[in-house]
N, C-alpha and C positions, 0 to 999 in steps of 0.2 A: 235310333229312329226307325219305324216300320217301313220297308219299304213300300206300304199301301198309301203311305204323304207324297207319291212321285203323281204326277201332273203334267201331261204332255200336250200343249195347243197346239196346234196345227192345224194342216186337209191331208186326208189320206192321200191326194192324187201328188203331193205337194213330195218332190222325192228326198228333200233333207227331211220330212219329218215322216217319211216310209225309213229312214235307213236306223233312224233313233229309234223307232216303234218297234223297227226286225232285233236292232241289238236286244231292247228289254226281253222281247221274245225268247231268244238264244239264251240271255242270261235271269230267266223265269223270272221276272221283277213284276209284280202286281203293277200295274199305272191305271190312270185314270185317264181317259183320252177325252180332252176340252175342243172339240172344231171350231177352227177363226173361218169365218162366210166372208172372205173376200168381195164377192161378190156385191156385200152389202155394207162393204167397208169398215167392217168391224178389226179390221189388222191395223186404221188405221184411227180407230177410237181411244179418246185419253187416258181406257182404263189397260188394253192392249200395250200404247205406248210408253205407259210406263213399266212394264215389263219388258220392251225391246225398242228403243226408240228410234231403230232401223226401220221399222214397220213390216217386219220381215216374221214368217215360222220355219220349225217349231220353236218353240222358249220353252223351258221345264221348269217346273217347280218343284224341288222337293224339298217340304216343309216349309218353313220361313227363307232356305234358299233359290235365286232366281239366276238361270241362265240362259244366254242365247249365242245362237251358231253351232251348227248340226255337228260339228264336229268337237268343238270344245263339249258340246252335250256328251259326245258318245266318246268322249275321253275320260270325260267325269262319273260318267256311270259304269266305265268299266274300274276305272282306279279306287272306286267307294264297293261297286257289288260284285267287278268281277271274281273267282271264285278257281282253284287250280286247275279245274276240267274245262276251263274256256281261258286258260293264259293265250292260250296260240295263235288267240285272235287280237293280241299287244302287250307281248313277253315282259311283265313288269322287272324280270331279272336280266335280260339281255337288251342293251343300250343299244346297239347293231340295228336289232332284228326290229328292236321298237321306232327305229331311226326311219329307216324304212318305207315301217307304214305311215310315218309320219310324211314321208318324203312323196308318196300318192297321196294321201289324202290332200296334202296342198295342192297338189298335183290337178286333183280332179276337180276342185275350186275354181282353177286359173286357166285351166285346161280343157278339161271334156265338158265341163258345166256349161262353160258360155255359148259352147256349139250346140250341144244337145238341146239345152232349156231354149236358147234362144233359136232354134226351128219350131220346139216342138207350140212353142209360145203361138210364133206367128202364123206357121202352117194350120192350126187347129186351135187352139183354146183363144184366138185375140176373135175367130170366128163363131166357136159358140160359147163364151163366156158373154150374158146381158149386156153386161157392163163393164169393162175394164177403165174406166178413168182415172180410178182411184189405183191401179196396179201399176208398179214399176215398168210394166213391159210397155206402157203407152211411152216411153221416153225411147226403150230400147228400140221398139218399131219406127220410130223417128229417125235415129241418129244412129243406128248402125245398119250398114247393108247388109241385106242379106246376103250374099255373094261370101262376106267375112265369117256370117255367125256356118254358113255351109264347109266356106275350108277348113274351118277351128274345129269342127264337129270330125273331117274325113282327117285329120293331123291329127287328133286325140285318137280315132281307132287306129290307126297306121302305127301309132307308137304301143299301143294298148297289141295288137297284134304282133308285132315284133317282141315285147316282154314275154306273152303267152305263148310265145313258140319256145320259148328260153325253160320258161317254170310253169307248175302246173295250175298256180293264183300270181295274184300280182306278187309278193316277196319271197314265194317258195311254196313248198307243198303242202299248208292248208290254206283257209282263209283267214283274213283278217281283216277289222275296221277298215280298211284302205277296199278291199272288197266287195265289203256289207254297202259302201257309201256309192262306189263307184258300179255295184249290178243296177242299184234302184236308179241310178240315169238311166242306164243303159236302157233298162223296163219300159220308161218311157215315151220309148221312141217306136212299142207300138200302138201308139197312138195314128203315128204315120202310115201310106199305102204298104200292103205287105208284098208286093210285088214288084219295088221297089225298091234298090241297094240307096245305102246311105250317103248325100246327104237327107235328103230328102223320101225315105223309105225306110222300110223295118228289115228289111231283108238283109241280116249280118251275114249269111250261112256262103253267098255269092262273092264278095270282097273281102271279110273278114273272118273265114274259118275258124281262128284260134277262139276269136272275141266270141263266135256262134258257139262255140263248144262249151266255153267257160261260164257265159250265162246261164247254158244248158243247167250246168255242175251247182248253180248258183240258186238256181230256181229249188235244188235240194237239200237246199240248207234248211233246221230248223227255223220254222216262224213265218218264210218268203210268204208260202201260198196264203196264208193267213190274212199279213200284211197287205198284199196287194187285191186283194179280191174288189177294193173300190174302185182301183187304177184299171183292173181287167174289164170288169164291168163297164166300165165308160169307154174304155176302147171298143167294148160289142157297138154301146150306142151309137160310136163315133163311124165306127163300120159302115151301122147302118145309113146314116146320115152321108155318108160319102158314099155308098151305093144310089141314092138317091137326089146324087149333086147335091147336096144344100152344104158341103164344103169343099 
């Protein structure tokens, strides 16, 4: 099969479908990138829901195969096109090391996601996104306090800074999937003030040093700059918009 049949829906700003985008990047996979407009509720259309009936991105297609969840994505794409000069990002011969990144990646799911996504949700995008009715986060703005999604957020770096003072990535000294998944949160959070330390601010460099250094390390991997130029872009506007009070 060509890998020019790969098919990747999503939002670039959307950070499980930046972390799937970065891996094709690193492991040179032609894709075709499909945008789901949330906005206009098309994640939650019957043609969308049957490819993911979470009503969630990204979902891949490659070929007549269909999957969803950022992570079984980017376990399936490295296990079909990873290639010997990108083992070290999920040692298909060492069980250990593969364990691991397995052991953040869930990690970051259960862990740094609810904190990070669910600030950066409320602080900024439940503000200038038209319309959220159709978005999950109209439930999470309900019925979780923010208070909760702030300490999950400052628990996830605390822990994320104590591994980074240990090793030079989250399982040792290169990167790996557990990395790739867990910078593109990270990314996202400036979206918030920059003068600001976390929960509610971009400023890692002030509380979290290790975490400040390793995003540094992150941002120079092949493919980052590439991938995020959408997400950076909207943090200018987001800037300016909060320069200007309107968030």
């Amino acid at each position: 099969m060509e890998m020019s049949s790969i098919v990747v829906l999503g939002s670039p700003i959307s950070q499980p479908t930046r972390a799937v985008l970065w891996l094709c990047e690193i492991l040179g996979l032609k894709v075709k990138f499909q945008p789901v407009d949330s906005n206009k509720g098309e994640h939650v259309s019957p043609e969308f829901l049957e490819l993911n009936p979470n009503a969630k991105f990204p979902v891949l297609k490659d070929g007549k195969f269909t999957l969803f969840e950022s992570h079984a994505i980017m376990r399936y794409l490295f296990s079909k096109y990873g290639r010997e000069n990108t083992d070290y990002l999920y040692p298909k011969s060492d069980a250990e090391k593969r364990g691991k990144v397995d052991s953040w990646l869930d990690w970051k799911h259960t862990a740094l996601r609810p904190g990070a996504a669910g600030i950066v949700r409320r602080r900024v995008m439940s503000k200038i996104m038209k319309d959220y009715s159709k978005h999950s986060m109209r439930f999470d703005l309900k019925e979780i306090p923010e208070s909760r999604e702030a300490r999950i957020l400052v628990d996830a770096l605390k822990i994320m800074e104590n591994q980074l003072s240990q090793t030079e990535y989250l399982t040792g000294s290169e990167p790996t999937l557990a990395d790739i998944a867990c910078a593109c949160e990270i990314e996202q959070l400036l979206m918030l003030p920059k003068t600001e330390p976390p929960p509610f601010g971009c400023d890692l460099a002030s509380s979290f040093p290790k975490v400040d250094a390793w995003q540094s390390k992150m941002r120079q991997v092949t493919g980052f700059s590439n991938i995020h130029k959408s997400l950076h872009g909207a943090c200018k506007g987001i800037e300016k918009m909060r320069a200007k009070s309107k968030i």
